[in-house]
MARBA-3410 file (N, C-alpha, C, O; in Angstrom, 1 decimal):
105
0.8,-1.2,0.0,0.0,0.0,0.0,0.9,1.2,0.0,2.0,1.3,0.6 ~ 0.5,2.0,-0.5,1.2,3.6,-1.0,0.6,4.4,-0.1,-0.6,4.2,0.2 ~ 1.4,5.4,0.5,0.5,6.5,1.5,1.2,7.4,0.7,2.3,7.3,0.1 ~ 0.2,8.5,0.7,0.3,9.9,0.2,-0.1,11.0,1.8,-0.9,10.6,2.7 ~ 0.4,11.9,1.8,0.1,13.3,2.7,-0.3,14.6,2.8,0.3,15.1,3.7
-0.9,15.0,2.4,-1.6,16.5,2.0,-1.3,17.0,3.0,-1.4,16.3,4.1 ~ -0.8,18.6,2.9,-0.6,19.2,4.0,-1.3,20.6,3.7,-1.2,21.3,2.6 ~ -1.8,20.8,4.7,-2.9,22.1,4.2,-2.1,23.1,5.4,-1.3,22.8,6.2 ~ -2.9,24.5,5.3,-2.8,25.5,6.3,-3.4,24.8,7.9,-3.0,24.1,8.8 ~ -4.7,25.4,7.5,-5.3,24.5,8.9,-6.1,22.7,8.8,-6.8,22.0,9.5
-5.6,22.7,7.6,-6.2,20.8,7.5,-8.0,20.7,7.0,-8.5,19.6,6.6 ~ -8.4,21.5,7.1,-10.0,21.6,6.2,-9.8,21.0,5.1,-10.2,19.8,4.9 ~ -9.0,21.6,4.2,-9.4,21.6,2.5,-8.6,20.3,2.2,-9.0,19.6,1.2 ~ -7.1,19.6,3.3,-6.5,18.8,2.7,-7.4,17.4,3.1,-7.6,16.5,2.3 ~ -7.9,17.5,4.5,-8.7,16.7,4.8,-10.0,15.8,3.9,-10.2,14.6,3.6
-10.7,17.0,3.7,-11.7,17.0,2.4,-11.1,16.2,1.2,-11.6,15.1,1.2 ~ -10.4,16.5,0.3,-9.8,16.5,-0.5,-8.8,14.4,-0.4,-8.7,13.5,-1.2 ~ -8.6,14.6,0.9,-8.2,13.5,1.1,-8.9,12.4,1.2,-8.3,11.4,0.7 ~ -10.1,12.3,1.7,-11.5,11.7,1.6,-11.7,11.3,0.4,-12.0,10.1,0.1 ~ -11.6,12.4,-0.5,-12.3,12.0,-1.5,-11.4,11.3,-2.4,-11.9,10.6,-3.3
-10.1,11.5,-2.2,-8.8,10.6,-3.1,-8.7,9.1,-2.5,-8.2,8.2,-3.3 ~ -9.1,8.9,-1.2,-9.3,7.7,-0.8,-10.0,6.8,-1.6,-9.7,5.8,-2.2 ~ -11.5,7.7,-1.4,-12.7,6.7,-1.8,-12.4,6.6,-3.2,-12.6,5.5,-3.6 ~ -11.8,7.6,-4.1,-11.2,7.5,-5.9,-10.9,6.3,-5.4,-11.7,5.5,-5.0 ~ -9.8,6.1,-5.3,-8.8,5.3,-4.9,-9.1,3.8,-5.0,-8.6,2.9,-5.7
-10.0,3.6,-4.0,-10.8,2.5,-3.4,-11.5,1.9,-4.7,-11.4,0.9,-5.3 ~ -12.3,3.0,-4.9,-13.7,2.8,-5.9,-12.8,2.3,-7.4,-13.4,2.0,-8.5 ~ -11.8,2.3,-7.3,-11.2,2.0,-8.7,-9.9,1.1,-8.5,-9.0,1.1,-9.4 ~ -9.8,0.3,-7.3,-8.8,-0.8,-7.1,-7.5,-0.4,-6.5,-6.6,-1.3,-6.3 ~ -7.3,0.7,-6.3,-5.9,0.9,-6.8,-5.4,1.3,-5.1,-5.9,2.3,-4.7
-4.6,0.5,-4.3,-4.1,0.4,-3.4,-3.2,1.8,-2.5,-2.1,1.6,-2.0 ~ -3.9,3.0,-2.6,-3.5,4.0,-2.0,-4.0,4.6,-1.0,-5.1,4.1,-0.9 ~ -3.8,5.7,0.2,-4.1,5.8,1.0,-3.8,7.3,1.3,-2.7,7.7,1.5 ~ -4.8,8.1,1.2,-4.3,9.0,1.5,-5.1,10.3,3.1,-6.2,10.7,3.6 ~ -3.4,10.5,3.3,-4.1,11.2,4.6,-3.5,12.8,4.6,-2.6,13.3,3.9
-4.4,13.5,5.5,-4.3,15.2,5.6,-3.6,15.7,7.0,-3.8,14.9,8.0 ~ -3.0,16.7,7.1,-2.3,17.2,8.3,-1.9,18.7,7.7,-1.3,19.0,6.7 ~ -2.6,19.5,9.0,-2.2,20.7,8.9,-0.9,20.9,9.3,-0.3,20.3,10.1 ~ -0.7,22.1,8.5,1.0,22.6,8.6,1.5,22.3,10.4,2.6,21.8,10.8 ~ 0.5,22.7,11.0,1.1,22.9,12.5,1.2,21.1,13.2,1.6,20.8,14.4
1.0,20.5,12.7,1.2,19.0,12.5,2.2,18.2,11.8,2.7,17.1,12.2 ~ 2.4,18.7,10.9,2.6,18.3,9.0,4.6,17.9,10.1,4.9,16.7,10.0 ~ 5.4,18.4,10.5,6.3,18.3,10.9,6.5,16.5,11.7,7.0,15.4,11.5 ~ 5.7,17.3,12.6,5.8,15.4,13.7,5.2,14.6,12.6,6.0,13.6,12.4 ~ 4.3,14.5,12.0,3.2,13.4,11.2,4.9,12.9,10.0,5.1,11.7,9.8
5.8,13.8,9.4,6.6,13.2,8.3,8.0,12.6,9.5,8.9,11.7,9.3 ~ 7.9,13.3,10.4,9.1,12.4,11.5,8.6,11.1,11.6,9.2,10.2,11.1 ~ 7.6,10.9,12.1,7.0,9.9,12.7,6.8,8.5,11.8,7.1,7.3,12.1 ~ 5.9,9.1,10.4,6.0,8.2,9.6,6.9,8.2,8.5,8.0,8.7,8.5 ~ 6.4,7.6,7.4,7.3,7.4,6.2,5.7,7.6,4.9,4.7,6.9,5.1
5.8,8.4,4.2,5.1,8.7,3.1,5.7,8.3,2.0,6.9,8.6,1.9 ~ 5.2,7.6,1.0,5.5,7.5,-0.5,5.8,9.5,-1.4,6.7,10.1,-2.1 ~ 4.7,9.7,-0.9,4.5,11.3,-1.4,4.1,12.1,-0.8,3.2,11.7,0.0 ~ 4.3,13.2,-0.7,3.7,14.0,0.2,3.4,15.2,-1.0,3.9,15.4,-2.1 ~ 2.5,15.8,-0.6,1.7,16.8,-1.6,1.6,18.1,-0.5,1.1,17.9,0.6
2.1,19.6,-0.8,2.2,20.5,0.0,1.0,21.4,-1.2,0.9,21.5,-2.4 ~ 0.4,21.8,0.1,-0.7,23.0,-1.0,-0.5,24.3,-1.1,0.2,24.9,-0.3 ~ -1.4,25.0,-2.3,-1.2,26.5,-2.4,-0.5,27.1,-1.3,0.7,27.5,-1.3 ~ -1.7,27.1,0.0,-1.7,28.0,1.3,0.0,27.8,2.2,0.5,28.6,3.0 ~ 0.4,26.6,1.8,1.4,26.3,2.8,3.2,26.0,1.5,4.3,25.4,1.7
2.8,26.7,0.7,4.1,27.1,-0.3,5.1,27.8,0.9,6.2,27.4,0.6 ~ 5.2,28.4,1.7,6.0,29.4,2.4,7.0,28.0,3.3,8.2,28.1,3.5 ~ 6.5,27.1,3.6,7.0,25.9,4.7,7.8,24.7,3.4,8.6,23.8,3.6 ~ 7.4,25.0,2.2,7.8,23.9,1.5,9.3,23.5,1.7,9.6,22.4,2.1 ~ 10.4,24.4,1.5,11.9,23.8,1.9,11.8,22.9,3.0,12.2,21.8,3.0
11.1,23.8,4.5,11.9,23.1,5.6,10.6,21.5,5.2,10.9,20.3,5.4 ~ 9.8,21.7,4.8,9.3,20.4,4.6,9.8,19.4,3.9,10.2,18.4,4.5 ~ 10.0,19.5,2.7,11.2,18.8,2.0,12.0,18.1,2.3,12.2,16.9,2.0 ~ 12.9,19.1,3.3,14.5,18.2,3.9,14.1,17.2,4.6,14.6,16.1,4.5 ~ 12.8,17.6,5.7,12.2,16.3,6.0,12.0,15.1,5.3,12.6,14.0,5.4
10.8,15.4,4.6,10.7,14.4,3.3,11.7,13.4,2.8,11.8,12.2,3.0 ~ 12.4,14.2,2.2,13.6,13.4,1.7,14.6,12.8,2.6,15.5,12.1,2.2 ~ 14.5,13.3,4.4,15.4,12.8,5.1,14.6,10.6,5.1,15.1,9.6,5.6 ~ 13.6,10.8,4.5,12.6,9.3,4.9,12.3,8.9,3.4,11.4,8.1,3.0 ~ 13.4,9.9,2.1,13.1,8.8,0.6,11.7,9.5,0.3,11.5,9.2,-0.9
10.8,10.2,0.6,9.7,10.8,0.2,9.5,11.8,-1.1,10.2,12.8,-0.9 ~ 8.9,11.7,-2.1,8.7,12.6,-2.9,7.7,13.6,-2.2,6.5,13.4,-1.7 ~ 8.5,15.0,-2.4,7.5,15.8,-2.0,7.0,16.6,-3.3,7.9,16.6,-4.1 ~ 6.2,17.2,-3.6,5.1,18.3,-4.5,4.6,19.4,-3.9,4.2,19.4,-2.7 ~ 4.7,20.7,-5.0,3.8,21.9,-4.4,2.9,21.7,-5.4,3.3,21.3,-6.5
1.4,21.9,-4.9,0.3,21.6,-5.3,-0.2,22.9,-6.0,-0.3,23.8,-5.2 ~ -0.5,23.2,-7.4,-1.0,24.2,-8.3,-2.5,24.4,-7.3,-3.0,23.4,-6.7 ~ -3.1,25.9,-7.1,-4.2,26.1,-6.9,-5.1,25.7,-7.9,-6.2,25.2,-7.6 ~ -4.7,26.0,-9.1,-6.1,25.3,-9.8,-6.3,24.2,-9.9,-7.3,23.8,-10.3 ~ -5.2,23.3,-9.5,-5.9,21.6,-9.0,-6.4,21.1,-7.7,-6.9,20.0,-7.5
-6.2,22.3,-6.8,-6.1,21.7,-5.5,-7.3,22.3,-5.2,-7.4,23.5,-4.6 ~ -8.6,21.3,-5.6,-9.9,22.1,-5.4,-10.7,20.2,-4.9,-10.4,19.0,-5.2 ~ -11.6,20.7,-4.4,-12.8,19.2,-3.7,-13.6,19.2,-4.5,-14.8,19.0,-4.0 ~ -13.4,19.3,-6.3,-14.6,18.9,-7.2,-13.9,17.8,-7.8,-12.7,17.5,-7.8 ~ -15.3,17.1,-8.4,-14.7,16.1,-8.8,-13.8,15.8,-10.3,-13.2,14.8,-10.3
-13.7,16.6,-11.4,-12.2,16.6,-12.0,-11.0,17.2,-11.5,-9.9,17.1,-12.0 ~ -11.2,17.8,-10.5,-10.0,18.5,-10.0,-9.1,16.9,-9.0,-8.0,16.6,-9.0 ~ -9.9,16.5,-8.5,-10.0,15.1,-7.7,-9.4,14.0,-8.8,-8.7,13.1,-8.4 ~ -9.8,14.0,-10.1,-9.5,13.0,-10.9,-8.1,13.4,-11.6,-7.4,12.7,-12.4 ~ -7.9,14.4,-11.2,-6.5,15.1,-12.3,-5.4,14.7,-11.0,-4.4,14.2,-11.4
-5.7,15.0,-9.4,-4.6,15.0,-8.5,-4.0,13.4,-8.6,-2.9,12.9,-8.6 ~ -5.9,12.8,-8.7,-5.6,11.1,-8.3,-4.8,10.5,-9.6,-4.1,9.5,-9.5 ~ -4.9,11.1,-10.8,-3.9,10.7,-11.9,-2.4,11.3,-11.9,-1.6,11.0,-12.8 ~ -2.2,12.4,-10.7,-0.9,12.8,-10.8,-0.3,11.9,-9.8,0.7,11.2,-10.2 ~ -0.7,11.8,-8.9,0.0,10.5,-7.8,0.0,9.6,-8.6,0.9,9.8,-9.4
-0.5,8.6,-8.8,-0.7,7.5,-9.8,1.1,7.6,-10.6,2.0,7.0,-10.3 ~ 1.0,8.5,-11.4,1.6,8.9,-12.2,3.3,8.8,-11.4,4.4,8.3,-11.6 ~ 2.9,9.5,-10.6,4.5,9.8,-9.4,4.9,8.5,-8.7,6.0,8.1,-8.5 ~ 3.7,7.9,-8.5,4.4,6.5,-7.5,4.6,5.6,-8.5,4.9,4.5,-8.1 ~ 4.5,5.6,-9.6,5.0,4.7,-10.4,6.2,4.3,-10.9,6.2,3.4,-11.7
END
């Protein structure tokens, strides 16, 4: 199983967003997992575990370096997430779940 990580400002939108990449996910076979953590989290959650990908959003572009070094201290691909993809409709949802797809391959 592949874990992915959204990291939002305060965790609403990545949360959201993550839900619904799951159920993609699920609803179409494909063995991924994805979970959300706000910035003020996003630190201990990439120590702690190990992510295939980690996906950093619009709001939280300012944290991306120190996030990163993390990241890659555990092998992690990290991403800054375009605002015009990083939306809770459903092609915006089908374009993210084909960009992961795409990266953990």
């Amino acid at each position: 199983m592949k874990k992915v990580l959204i990291i939002c400002a305060a965790g609403m939108s990545s949360s959201l967003i993550a839900k619904k990449l799951s159920k993609h996910f699920e609803s179409i076979n494909i063995d991924i997992i994805v979970q959300a953590s706000p910035i003020s989290a996003a630190t201990n959650q990439l120590i702690k575990n190990t992510y295939d990908l980690c996906i950093v959003s619009p709001q939280t572009e300012s944290h991306f370096d120190k996030l990163e070094k993390l990241a890659r201290k555990k092998n992690s691909l990290i991403i800054k997430m375009i605002a015009e993809d990083y939306r809770p409709v459903p092609e915006a949802i089908i374009k993210i779940a084909d960009l992961i797809v795409k990266l953990l391959n």
